[in-house]
C-alpha positions in Angstrom: -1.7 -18.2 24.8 -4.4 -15.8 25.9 -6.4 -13.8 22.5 -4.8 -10.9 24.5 -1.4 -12.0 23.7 -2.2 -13.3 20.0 -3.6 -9.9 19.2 -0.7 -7.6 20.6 1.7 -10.2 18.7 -0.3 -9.6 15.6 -0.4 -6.1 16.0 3.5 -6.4 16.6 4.2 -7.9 13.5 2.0 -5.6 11.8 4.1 -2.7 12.9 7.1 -3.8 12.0 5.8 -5.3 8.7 7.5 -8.9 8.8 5.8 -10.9 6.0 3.9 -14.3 7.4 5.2 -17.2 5.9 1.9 -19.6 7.2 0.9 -20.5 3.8 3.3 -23.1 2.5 2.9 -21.2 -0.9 4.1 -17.9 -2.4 0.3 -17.6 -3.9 -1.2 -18.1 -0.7 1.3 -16.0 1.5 0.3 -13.0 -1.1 -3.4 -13.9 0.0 -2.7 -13.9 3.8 -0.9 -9.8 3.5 -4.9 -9.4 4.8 -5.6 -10.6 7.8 -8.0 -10.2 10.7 -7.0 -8.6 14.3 -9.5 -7.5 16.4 -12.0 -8.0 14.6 -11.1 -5.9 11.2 -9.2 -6.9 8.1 -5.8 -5.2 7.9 -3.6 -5.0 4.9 0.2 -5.1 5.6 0.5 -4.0 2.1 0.7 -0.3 2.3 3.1 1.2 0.5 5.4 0.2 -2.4 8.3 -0.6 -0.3 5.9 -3.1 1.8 5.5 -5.1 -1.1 9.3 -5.2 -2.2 10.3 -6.4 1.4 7.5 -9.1 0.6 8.8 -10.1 -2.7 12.8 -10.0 -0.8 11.2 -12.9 1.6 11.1 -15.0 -1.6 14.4 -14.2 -3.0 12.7 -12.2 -5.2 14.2 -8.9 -4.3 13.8 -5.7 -6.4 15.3 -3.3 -4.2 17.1 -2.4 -6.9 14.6 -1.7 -9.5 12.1 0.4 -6.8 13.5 3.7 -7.8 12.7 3.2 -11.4 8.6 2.9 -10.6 5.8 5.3 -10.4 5.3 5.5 -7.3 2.4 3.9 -5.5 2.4 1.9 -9.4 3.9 -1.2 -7.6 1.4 -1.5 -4.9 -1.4 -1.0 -6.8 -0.2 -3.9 -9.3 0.1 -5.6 -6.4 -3.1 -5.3 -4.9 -4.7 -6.2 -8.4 -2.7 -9.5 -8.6 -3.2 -10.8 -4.9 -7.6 -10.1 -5.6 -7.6 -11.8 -9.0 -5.0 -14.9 -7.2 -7.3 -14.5 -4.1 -11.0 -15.2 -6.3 -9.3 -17.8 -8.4 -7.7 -19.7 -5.4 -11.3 -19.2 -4.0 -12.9 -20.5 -7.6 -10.7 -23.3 -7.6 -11.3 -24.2 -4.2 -15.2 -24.7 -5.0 -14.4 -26.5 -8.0 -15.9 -23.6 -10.1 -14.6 -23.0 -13.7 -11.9 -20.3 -13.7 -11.5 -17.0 -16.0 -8.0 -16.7 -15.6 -7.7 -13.7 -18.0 -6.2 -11.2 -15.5 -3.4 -13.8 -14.4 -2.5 -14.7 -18.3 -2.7 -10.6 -19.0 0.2 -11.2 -15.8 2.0 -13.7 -17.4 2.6 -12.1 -20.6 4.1 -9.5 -19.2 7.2 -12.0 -17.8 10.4 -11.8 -19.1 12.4 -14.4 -17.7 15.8 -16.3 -18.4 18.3 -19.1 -17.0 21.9 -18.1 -16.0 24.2 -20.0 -14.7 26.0 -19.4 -11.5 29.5 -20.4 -11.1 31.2 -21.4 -7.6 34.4 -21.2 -5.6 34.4 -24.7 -5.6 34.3 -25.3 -9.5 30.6 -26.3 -9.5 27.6 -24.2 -10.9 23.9 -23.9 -10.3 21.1 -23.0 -12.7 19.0 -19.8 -11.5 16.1 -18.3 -12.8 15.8 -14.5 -13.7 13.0 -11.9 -14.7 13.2 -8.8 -16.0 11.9 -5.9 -13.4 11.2 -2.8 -16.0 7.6 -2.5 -14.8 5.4 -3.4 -11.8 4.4 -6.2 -13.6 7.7 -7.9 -14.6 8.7 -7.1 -10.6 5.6 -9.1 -10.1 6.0 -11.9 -12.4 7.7 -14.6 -10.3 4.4 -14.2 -8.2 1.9 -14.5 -11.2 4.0 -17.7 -12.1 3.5 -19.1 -9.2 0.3 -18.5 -8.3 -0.8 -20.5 -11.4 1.4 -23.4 -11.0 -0.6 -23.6 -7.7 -4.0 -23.8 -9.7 -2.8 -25.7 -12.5 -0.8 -28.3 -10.4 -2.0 -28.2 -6.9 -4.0 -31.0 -4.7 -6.6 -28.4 -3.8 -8.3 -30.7 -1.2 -4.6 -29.8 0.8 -5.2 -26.4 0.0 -7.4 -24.9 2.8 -8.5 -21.9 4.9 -7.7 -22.1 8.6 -10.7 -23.6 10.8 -10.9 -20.7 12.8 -13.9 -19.1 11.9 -12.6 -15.1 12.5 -9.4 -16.1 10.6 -8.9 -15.4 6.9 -5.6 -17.1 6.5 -4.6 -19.9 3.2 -2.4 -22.5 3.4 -1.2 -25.7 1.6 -1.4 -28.7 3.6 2.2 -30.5 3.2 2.1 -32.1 6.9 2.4 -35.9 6.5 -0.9 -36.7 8.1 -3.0 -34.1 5.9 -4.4 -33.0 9.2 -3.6 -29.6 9.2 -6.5 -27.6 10.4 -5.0 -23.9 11.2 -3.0 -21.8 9.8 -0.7 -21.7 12.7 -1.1 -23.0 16.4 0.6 -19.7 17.5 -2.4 -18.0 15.7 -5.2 -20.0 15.8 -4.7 -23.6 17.7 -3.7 -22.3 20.9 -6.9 -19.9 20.5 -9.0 -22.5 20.0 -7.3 -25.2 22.2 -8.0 -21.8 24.9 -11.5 -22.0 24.0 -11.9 -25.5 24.0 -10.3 -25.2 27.6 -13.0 -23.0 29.0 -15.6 -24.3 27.6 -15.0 -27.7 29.2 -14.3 -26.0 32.8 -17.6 -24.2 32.5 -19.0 -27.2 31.7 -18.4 -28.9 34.8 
Protein backbone atom coordinates (compact mmCIF):
# COMPACT_ATOMS: atom_id res chain seq x y z
CA UNK A 1 0.00 0.00 0.00
CA UNK A 2 1.41 3.33 -1.15
CA UNK A 3 1.77 6.19 2.18
CA UNK A 4 -0.72 7.85 -0.24
CA UNK A 5 -3.30 5.37 0.32
CA UNK A 6 -2.48 4.81 4.22
CA UNK A 7 -2.90 8.50 4.75
CA UNK A 8 -6.30 9.05 2.82
CA UNK A 9 -7.49 5.73 4.87
CA UNK A 10 -6.46 7.42 7.99
CA UNK A 11 -7.90 10.53 7.24
CA UNK A 12 -11.10 8.38 6.29
CA UNK A 13 -11.47 6.87 9.49
CA UNK A 14 -10.80 10.08 11.12
CA UNK A 15 -13.89 11.59 9.50
CA UNK A 16 -16.10 9.24 10.21
CA UNK A 17 -14.74 8.75 13.78
CA UNK A 18 -14.45 4.72 13.94
CA UNK A 19 -12.35 3.97 17.10
CA UNK A 20 -9.04 1.83 16.26
CA UNK A 21 -9.01 -1.23 17.95
CA UNK A 22 -4.74 -1.87 17.33
CA UNK A 23 -3.92 -1.91 20.86
CA UNK A 24 -5.02 -5.32 22.25
CA UNK A 25 -6.01 -3.23 25.42
CA UNK A 26 -8.78 -0.86 26.38
CA UNK A 27 -5.79 1.37 28.18
CA UNK A 28 -3.78 1.44 25.20
CA UNK A 29 -6.67 1.91 22.61
CA UNK A 30 -7.52 5.22 24.82
CA UNK A 31 -3.76 6.17 24.23
CA UNK A 32 -3.90 5.50 20.40
CA UNK A 33 -7.38 8.27 20.06
CA UNK A 34 -3.90 10.47 19.08
CA UNK A 35 -2.38 9.58 16.24
CA UNK A 36 -0.06 10.87 13.58
CA UNK A 37 -1.21 11.56 9.77
CA UNK A 38 0.76 13.61 7.73
CA UNK A 39 2.96 14.44 9.80
CA UNK A 40 0.71 16.15 12.86
CA UNK A 41 -0.90 14.45 15.83
CA UNK A 42 -4.64 14.35 15.52
CA UNK A 43 -7.04 13.70 18.32
CA UNK A 44 -10.25 11.82 17.34
CA UNK A 45 -11.51 12.77 20.62
CA UNK A 46 -13.39 15.90 20.01
CA UNK A 47 -16.41 16.25 21.37
CA UNK A 48 -18.33 14.40 24.12
CA UNK A 49 -20.20 12.20 21.93
CA UNK A 50 -16.68 11.04 20.31
CA UNK A 51 -15.84 9.66 23.49
CA UNK A 52 -19.16 7.82 24.28
CA UNK A 53 -19.11 6.08 20.78
CA UNK A 54 -15.49 5.08 22.09
CA UNK A 55 -16.57 3.85 25.33
CA UNK A 56 -19.91 1.89 23.17
CA UNK A 57 -16.84 -0.05 21.20
CA UNK A 58 -16.14 -1.61 24.67
CA UNK A 59 -19.61 -2.43 25.68
CA UNK A 60 -19.32 0.22 27.74
CA UNK A 61 -22.02 2.35 26.40
CA UNK A 62 -23.43 5.56 28.11
CA UNK A 63 -25.62 6.71 25.51
CA UNK A 64 -27.94 6.93 27.90
CA UNK A 65 -26.46 8.86 30.58
CA UNK A 66 -24.84 11.70 27.93
CA UNK A 67 -27.78 13.94 28.38
CA UNK A 68 -27.25 14.16 32.15
CA UNK A 69 -23.50 15.83 31.73
CA UNK A 70 -22.14 19.23 31.42
CA UNK A 71 -21.34 19.40 28.39
CA UNK A 72 -17.87 19.32 27.07
CA UNK A 73 -17.45 17.77 31.14
CA UNK A 74 -17.04 14.25 29.62
CA UNK A 75 -14.36 15.01 27.19
CA UNK A 76 -12.43 16.92 29.22
CA UNK A 77 -12.44 13.95 31.92
CA UNK A 78 -11.53 12.08 29.23
CA UNK A 79 -8.68 13.77 28.04
CA UNK A 80 -7.30 14.01 31.67
CA UNK A 81 -7.53 10.20 32.11
CA UNK A 82 -5.95 9.04 28.65
CA UNK A 83 -2.52 11.81 29.60
CA UNK A 84 -2.27 10.49 33.24
CA UNK A 85 -2.84 6.48 31.59
CA UNK A 86 -0.55 7.71 28.67
CA UNK A 87 2.72 9.01 31.26
CA UNK A 88 2.09 6.01 33.45
CA UNK A 89 1.97 3.43 30.58
CA UNK A 90 5.12 5.51 29.43
CA UNK A 91 6.68 5.31 33.31
CA UNK A 92 6.03 1.83 33.44
CA UNK A 93 7.41 1.11 30.20
CA UNK A 94 10.96 2.61 31.37
CA UNK A 95 10.71 0.79 34.47
CA UNK A 96 10.43 4.18 36.40
CA UNK A 97 8.54 4.35 39.79
CA UNK A 98 4.83 5.42 39.24
CA UNK A 99 2.70 8.25 41.09
CA UNK A 100 -0.51 6.84 40.36
CA UNK A 101 -2.49 9.48 42.33
CA UNK A 102 -4.52 10.77 39.44
CA UNK A 103 -5.69 7.13 38.46
CA UNK A 104 -6.54 6.11 42.31
CA UNK A 105 -8.42 9.84 42.53
CA UNK A 106 -10.26 7.75 39.23
CA UNK A 107 -10.84 4.78 40.97
CA UNK A 108 -12.52 6.16 43.89
CA UNK A 109 -14.90 7.56 42.06
CA UNK A 110 -16.23 3.84 40.65
CA UNK A 111 -19.34 2.56 41.67
CA UNK A 112 -19.62 -0.77 40.43
CA UNK A 113 -21.82 -3.95 41.06
CA UNK A 114 -22.50 -7.69 39.75
CA UNK A 115 -26.00 -8.61 38.34
CA UNK A 116 -26.97 -11.44 37.10
CA UNK A 117 -28.48 -11.97 33.70
CA UNK A 118 -31.02 -14.56 33.15
CA UNK A 119 -31.58 -16.43 29.63
CA UNK A 120 -34.22 -17.91 27.36
CA UNK A 121 -32.56 -21.03 27.75
CA UNK A 122 -32.68 -21.25 31.70
CA UNK A 123 -28.98 -20.35 32.11
CA UNK A 124 -27.50 -17.01 33.55
CA UNK A 125 -24.30 -14.99 33.21
CA UNK A 126 -22.61 -12.71 35.75
CA UNK A 127 -22.10 -8.97 34.34
CA UNK A 128 -20.42 -6.25 35.75
CA UNK A 129 -22.05 -2.72 36.19
CA UNK A 130 -20.99 0.97 37.13
CA UNK A 131 -22.77 3.63 38.04
CA UNK A 132 -22.64 6.63 35.18
CA UNK A 133 -23.81 9.93 37.43
CA UNK A 134 -20.61 11.87 36.57
CA UNK A 135 -17.90 11.85 33.92
CA UNK A 136 -15.95 10.03 36.11
CA UNK A 137 -18.18 6.99 37.04
CA UNK A 138 -18.83 6.98 32.85
CA UNK A 139 -15.14 6.68 32.89
CA UNK A 140 -14.59 4.18 35.43
CA UNK A 141 -14.46 0.86 33.54
CA UNK A 142 -11.49 2.61 31.68
CA UNK A 143 -9.63 3.79 34.88
CA UNK A 144 -10.07 0.01 35.99
CA UNK A 145 -8.60 -1.18 33.36
CA UNK A 146 -5.96 0.80 32.60
CA UNK A 147 -4.50 -0.17 36.05
CA UNK A 148 -5.01 -3.80 35.77
CA UNK A 149 -2.64 -3.23 32.69
CA UNK A 150 0.13 -1.71 34.98
CA UNK A 151 -0.41 -3.73 37.89
CA UNK A 152 -0.63 -7.12 35.92
CA UNK A 153 0.75 -6.69 32.56
CA UNK A 154 4.11 -8.31 30.88
CA UNK A 155 5.34 -4.82 29.92
CA UNK A 156 8.27 -6.24 27.74
CA UNK A 157 4.80 -7.30 25.39
CA UNK A 158 3.63 -3.96 25.84
CA UNK A 159 5.20 -1.80 23.09
CA UNK A 160 5.07 1.22 20.71
CA UNK A 161 4.98 0.48 17.01
CA UNK A 162 8.54 0.41 15.25
CA UNK A 163 7.68 2.97 12.95
CA UNK A 164 9.39 5.79 13.87
CA UNK A 165 6.54 8.65 12.79
CA UNK A 166 3.86 6.40 14.46
CA UNK A 167 2.65 6.99 18.05
CA UNK A 168 0.53 3.95 18.33
CA UNK A 169 0.52 1.23 21.84
CA UNK A 170 -0.19 -2.10 21.70
CA UNK A 171 0.01 -5.36 23.79
CA UNK A 172 1.88 -8.08 22.16
CA UNK A 173 -0.51 -11.28 22.48
CA UNK A 174 0.82 -12.92 19.03
CA UNK A 175 2.22 -16.36 19.87
CA UNK A 176 5.79 -15.60 18.67
CA UNK A 177 6.08 -12.15 20.67
CA UNK A 178 7.23 -10.77 17.44
CA UNK A 179 4.91 -8.18 16.90
CA UNK A 180 6.73 -5.10 15.73
CA UNK A 181 3.77 -2.57 14.43
CA UNK A 182 0.86 -1.60 15.41
CA UNK A 183 -0.82 -2.83 12.29
CA UNK A 184 0.63 -4.00 8.82
CA UNK A 185 -2.27 -2.00 7.20
CA UNK A 186 -0.69 1.05 9.04
CA UNK A 187 2.68 0.64 9.47
CA UNK A 188 4.18 -2.87 7.94
CA UNK A 189 3.13 -2.38 4.53
CA UNK A 190 4.85 1.22 4.88
CA UNK A 191 7.70 0.01 5.92
CA UNK A 192 7.82 -3.38 3.90
CA UNK A 193 7.23 -0.22 0.87
CA UNK A 194 10.22 1.35 2.05
CA UNK A 195 12.26 -1.50 2.51
CA UNK A 196 11.17 -2.25 -1.17
CA UNK A 197 12.72 0.90 -2.58
CA UNK A 198 15.41 1.05 -0.84
CA UNK A 199 16.65 -2.27 -2.07
CA UNK A 200 15.67 -1.37 -5.93
CA UNK A 201 17.77 1.79 -5.52
CA UNK A 202 20.29 -0.10 -4.31
CA UNK A 203 20.96 -2.10 -7.19
Amino acid sequence: MEMGEILAKDAQLNADNVPWMLGDHPALDILNTVYRIDGKLVDSLQSDRDVSRWLGAFDWSIEDDLANFRPASLLHTARTLREEIRSLVQKRKAGKRLDPKTLNAFLKEAQSYSELLPHKNGTVSLTHQWRRCTPEQALAPLAESAADLLATADFSLVRRCEDQECVLWFYDRTKSHRRRWCSMTRCGNRHKVAAFRRRQQDI
